[in-house]
C-alpha positions in Angstrom: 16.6 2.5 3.0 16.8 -1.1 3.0 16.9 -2.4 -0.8 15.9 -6.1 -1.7 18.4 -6.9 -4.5 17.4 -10.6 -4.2 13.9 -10.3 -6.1 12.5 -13.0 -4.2 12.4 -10.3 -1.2 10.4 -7.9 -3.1 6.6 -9.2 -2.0 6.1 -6.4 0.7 8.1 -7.9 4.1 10.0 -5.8 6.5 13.8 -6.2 5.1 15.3 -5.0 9.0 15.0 -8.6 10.1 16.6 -10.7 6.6 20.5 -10.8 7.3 22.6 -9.5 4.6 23.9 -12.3 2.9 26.5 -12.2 -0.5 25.3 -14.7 -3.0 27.2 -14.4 -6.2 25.9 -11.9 -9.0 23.1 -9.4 -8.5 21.4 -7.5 -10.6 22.7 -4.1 -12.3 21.6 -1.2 -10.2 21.4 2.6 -10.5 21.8 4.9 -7.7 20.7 8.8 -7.6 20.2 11.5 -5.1 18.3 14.7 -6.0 18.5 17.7 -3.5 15.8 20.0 -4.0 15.5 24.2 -3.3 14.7 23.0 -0.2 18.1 21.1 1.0 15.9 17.8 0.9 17.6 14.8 0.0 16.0 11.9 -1.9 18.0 8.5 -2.5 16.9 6.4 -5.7 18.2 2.9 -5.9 16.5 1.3 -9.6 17.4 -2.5 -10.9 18.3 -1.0 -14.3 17.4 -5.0 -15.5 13.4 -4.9 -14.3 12.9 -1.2 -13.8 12.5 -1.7 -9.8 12.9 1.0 -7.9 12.8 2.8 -4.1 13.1 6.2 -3.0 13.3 7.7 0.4 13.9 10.5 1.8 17.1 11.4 4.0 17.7 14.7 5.1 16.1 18.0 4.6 
């Protein structure tokens, strides 16, 4: 899961090409992972200051 903490990279691009690049503070961020009865995995990364958030899926 690629996660655009830079909110400027949050209109929709593909994030595999944008290098990785430290710039000085970022915003506060949660991270979770529930595993359901199933064994499935789901990752939640949320910017705690404007309620973004992505989920995916990793293992099941």
């Amino acid at each position: 899961m690629l996660f655009p903490y830079d909110r400027a990279l949050r209109d929709g691009r593909d994030l595999g090409g944008v290098p990785v690049e430290r710039v000085g503070e970022g915003p506060l961020v949660e991270e979770s992972y529930t595993i359901d009865r199933h064994g499935i995995v789901t990752a939640r990364i949320t910017d705690l200051e404007d309620g973004f958030t992505l989920s995916s899926r990793l293992a099941g």
